[in-house]
N, C-alpha and C positions, 0 to 999 in steps of 0.2 A: 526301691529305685523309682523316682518319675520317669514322664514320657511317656511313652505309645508302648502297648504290648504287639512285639513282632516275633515272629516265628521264621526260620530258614528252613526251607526242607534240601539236605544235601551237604555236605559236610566236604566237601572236594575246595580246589581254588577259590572259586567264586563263592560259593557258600559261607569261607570260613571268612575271604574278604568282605564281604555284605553285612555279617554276625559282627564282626568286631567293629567297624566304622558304626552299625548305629548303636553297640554299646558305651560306645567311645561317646556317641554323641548324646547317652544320659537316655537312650531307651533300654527296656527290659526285654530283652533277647535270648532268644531258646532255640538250639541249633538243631534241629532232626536228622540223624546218618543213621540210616537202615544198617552199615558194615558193624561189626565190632569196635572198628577205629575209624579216625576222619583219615583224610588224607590217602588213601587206598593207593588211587591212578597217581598223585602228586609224588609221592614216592618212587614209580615209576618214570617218571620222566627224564629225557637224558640221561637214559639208562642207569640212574640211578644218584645222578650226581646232580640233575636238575635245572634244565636253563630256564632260569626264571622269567629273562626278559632277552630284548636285544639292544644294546645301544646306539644306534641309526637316531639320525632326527624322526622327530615326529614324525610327518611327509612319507621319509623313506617307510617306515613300520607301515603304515597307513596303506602304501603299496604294498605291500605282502598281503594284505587281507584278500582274499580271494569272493567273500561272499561279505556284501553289509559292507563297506567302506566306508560311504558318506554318512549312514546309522550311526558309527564310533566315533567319528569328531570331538561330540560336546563328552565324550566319557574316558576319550585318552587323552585330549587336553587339560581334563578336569585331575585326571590322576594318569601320568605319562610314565615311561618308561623310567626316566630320571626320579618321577617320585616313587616310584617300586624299590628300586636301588638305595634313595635314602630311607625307604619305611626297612629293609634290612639293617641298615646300615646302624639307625637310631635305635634297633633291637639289638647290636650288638653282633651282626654278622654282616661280615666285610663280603663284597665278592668283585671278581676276577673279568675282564674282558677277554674271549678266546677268537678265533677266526672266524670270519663273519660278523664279527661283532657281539657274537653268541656272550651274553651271562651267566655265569656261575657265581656259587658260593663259593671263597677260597676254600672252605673245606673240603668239596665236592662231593657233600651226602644230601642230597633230598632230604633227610633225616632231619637233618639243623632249620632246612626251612619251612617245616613243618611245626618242626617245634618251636619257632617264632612265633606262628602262626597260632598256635596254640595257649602258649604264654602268652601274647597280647590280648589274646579271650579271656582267658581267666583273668589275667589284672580288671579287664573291663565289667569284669563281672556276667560273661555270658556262661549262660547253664547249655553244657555241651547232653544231649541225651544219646548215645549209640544205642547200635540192636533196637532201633524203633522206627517201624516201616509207618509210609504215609499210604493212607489208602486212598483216599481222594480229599477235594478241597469241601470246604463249607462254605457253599455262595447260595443266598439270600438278594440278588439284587448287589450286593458286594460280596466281597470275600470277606467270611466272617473268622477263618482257624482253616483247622484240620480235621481229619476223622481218622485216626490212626488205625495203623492195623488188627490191632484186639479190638476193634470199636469205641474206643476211648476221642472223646472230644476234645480239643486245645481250641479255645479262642484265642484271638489275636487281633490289633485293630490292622496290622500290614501283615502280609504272609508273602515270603521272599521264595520264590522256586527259581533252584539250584541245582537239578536236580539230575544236570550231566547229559548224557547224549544216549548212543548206544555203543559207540566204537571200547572194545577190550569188556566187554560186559564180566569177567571175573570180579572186573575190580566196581561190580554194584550198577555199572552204567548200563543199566536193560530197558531205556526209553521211557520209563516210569512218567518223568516229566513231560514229554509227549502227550503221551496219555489224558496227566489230570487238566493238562494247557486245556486240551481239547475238548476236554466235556466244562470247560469252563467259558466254553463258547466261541477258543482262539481257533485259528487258519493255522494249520503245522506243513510247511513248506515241506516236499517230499525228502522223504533222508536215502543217504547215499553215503558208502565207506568214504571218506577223504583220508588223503595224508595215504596212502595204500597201495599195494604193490601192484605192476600189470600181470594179469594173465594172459602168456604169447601161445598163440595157437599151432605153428612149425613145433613138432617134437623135436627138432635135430639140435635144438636150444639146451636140452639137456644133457647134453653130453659138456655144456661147460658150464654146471653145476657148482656155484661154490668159488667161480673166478671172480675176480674185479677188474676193472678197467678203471685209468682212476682219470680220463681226461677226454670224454665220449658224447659229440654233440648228437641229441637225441629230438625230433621231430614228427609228432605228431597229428596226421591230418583225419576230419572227415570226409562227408558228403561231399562232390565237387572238390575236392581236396583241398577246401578250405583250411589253412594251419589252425589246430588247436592247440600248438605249446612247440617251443624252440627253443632250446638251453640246451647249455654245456653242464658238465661232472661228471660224477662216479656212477659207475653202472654195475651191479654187482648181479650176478646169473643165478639162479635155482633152479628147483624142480619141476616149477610151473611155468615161469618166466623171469620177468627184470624186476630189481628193487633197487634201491640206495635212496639218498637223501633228491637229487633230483628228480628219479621217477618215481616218486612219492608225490611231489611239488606236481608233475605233470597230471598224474590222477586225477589231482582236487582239480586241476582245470577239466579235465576231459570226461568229469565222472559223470555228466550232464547229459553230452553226447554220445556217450558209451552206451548209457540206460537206454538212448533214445534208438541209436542203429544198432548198436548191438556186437558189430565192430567196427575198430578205427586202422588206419592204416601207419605202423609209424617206421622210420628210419634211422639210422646209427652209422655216423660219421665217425671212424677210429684216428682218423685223420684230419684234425679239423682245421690245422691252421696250415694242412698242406693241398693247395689244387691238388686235383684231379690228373691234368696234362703232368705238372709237375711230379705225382709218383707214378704215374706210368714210364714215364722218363727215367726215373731211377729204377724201377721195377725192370725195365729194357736192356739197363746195362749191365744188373745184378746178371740178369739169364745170358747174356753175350759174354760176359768176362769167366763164367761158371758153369758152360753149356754142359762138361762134363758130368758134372756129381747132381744126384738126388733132388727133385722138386722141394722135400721138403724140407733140406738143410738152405737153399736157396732162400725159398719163399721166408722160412725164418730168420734173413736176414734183413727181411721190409715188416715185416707182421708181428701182431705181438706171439710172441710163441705157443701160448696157450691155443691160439686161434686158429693154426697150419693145421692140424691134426686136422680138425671139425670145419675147417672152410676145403679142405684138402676132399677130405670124403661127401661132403655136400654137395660137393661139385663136377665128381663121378672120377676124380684123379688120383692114380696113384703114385705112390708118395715114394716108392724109389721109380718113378720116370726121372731123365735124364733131362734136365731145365734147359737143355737148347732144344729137347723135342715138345717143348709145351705148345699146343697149338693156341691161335691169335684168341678164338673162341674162348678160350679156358684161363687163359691170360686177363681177358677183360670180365669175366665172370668172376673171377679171385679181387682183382681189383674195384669192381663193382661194389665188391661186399666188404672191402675194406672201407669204400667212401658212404656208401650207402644200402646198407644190410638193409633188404624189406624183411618186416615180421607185422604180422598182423594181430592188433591187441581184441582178443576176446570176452575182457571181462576184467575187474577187479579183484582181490584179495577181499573177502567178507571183513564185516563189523567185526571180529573176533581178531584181527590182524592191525585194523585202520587204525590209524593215531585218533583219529578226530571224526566228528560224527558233520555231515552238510546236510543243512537244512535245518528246518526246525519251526520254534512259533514266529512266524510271519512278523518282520521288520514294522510292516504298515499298521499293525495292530499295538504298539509298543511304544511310551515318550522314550525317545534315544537320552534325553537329560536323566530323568530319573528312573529310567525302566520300568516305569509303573503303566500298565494294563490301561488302553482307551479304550478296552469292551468292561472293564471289571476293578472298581476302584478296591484298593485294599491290594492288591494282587500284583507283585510284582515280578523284574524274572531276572536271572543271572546268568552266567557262562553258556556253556554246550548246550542247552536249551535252545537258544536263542537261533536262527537261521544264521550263524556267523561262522566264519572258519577261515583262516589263515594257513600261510605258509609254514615248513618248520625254521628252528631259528630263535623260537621264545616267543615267537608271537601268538599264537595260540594262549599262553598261558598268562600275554599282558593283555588278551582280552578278557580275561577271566579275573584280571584283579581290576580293570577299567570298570568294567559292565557290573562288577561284584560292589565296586566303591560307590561305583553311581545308585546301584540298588538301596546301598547304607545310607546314602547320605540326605539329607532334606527331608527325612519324615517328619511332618508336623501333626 
C-alpha cells in the first residue's frame, strides 16, 4: 500500500476512528492495543448497549463539553454528530434516538459497534496487532515510531496516540498516554476523575442507601459561596454519598474546585417547583387537620416516604409523636431539609469509578484541525488523552470519533 507509514498506539474509540480514516485514505496503518482485544471500555458504555453520539445541533453538543470547547470546532464540524450516525448507518447498522437526545444502535449491543469498527479496518486494510504494549515514543527531533514493550522498534512517518485516560483503568486505561505525551516534551494538564460520584461527608446519608429520587434540584457551591453547578434529575444515594446521571455532570464541573478546597458546600431541593411559603402552607394544614395520629404517618403524607424515617431521626423526633405536638422548631427543621438538605461534598469517587478522565496533554500544545503536536511533528494525539471531557449523553464518545477523524485525516 502507498502513503505514509502511521502507527495508532490504542485500540479504544478514537484509536480505532484515527486507524481507519487514514487507511481509508490509502496510508499504511498499524493499530497497537496492549488488551487482548480493541474495544475494551467501548463495550462498556451505556452499560452496554452504547450511546454512540447525541443528536442535539452542533452548538448544543458543543455546550456539553466541559473542558476544550472552542479546541473542537474545526474537529466536530469536520466529522459531527450527524456524520457518526451516517458512518453507522453506511456500515449497515441503523440506530435509534432515545431521551435526551441519547444515540443508540437499534440493536443495543456495543458489540455491533465495535464490530463496525472493526470490519471497516479490515476492509481498509489496517493490521490490528493486540497484546502489544508501547513502551515509549521514538523522537529524534520528530517522532520517528515506537519502542515496544519487548524492545522491538516500529517506525512510522505519523504516530497517532490514543491511548485513553485513566478513568475504569480494568479496561487498559492506566495513563500510559500521559506518560509518553510527556517525556515527548508535552504540558499534561492535571487529571482528575470526571463523570464521578460525590463523596458526602454526614454519615446519616446512609441510612438511604440504594434510594432514588428521580426529580431533585441539586446546588453546588464553593469558596464565598460562589455556585459551582445548579441542575435538576435523578439523585440516587449509597454508601458513600450521591451519584446518578446528574451528579456525575456536577463532579466534572466541580472536580477543579473540590481538588483545590478540599470541600464544597452543596444542596438538595426535593421540591423544586414548589416555594418554600407554599409547602409550609400545606405542611400546616396536613398537622391541623391530623393533629391526632403519628408524626410519621403525617409527615408521609408531604415527603417522599423513604425520607420520614431518616429526616424523622436526624432531626431528634420521634416518629410516634402526635403531629399537633410538633414544635415550630422541628416543623421548620423538617421542612428546611425538604427544600434544602445541606450536605457537605468531601471528595470524588477515584479513577476506578469515573466515566472519564479531565485533563490531559495541554490544548495549547496541539493543531485543534489536525491534532498534530506543535512541540513534535510526526506525533499526533486522539481521544481521553487530550485535556478534553464532556458531559454524559454521547458526548464524550463524539469526541473520540471528532478528535480520532481529525487525527486520520490530512496526513500527507
Amino acid at each position: 500500500m502507498g502513503g505514509k507509514k502511521v502507527l495508532v498506539i490504542g485500540g479504544g474509540a478514537a484509536g480505532m476512528m484515527a486507524a481507519l480514516t487514514a487507511a481509508e485514505a490509502g496510508h499504511a496503518v498499524t493499530l497497537l492495543e496492549k488488551n487482548g482485544k480493541t474495544g475494551k471500555k467501548l463495550l462498556m458504555t451505556g452499560n452496554g448497549r452504547c450511546n454512540v453520539t447525541n443528536a442535539c445541533d452542533i452548538e448544543t453538543l458543543l455546550d456539553h463539553v466541559v473542558s476544550g470547547r472552542n479546541f473542537l470546532y474545526s474537529a466536530v464540524y469536520s466529522f459531527s454528530n450527524q456524520d457518526m450516525i451516517r458512518f453507522l448507518a453506511e456500515s449497515g447498522l441503523e440506530t435509534k434516538v432515545e431521551d435526551h437526545l441519547r444515540v443508540f444502535p437499534v440493536t443495543d449491543r456495543a458489540a455491533d459497534v465495535l464490530r463496525v469498527l472493526e470490519e471497516r479496518m479490515r476492509r481498509a486494510g489496517v493490521r490490528v496487532r493486540t497484546g502489544t504494549a508501547v513502551r515509549e515514543l521514538q523522537i529524534d527531533g520528530v517522532c520517528r515510531g515506537v519502542v515496544l514493550g519487548n524492545g522491538d522498534r516500529l517506525e512510522a512517518d505519523v504516530t497517532i496516540l490514543a491511548a485513553g485516560g485513566k478513568s475504569v483503568p480494568g479496561t487498559g486505561s492506566t495513563g500510559d498516554g500521559y506518560r509518553m505525551a510527556e517525556a515527548a516534551g508535552h504540558t499534561i494538564r492535571p487529571l482528575r476523575p470526571a463523570l464521578a460520584p460525590f463523596v458526602i461527608r454526614e454519615g446519616w446519608i446512609r441510612e438511604l442507601q440504594g434510594r432514588v429520587f428521580g426529580d431533585v434540584r441539586l446546588t453546588v457551591a464553593g469558596d464565598s459561596r460562589r455556585k459551582l453547578y445548579d441542575g435538576r434529575g435523578e439523585v440516587l444515594f449509597t454508601h458513600f454519598g450521591i451519584s446518578g446521571p446528574m451528579v456525575l455532570a456536577a463532579g466534572s464541573y466541580c472536580a477543579e474546585a473540590l481538588e483545590k478546597l478540599k470541600e464544597l458546600s452543596a444542596r438538595m431541593d426535593f421540591f423544586p417547583d414548589t416555594p418554600a411559603a407554599e409547602l409550609e402552607k400545606h405542611f400546616l394544614q396536613l398537622l391541623n387537620e391530623n393533629g391526632k395520629k403519628q408524626i410519621a404517618t403525617v409527615f408521609a403524607m408531604l415527603a417522599p416516604k423513604p425520607l420520614v424515617p431518616v429526616l424523622l431521626k436526624k432531626n431528634g423526633i420521634r416518629e410516634d409523636l402526635r403531629a399537633g405536638e410538633l414544635p415550630r422548631g422541628a416543623r421548620q427543621a423538617l421542612l428546611g431539609d425538604l427544600k434544602s438538605m445541606s450536605l457537605t461534598v468531601s471528595g470524588l469517587r477515584g479513577f476506578k469509578e469515573a466515566m472519564i478522565t479531565q485533563g490531559g496533554v495541554s490544548l495549547d500544545e496541539v493543531d485543534p484541525v489536525t491534532m498534530e503536536s506543535l512541540l513534535v511533528k510526526g506525533l499526533r494525539f486522539a481521544g481521553e488523552v487530550l485535556d478534553l471531557d464532556a458531559l454524559t449523553g454521547g458526548y464524550n464518545l463524539q469526541i473520540a470519533w471528532s478528535t480520532g477523524h481529525a487525527a486520520g485525516s490530512g496526513i500527507e
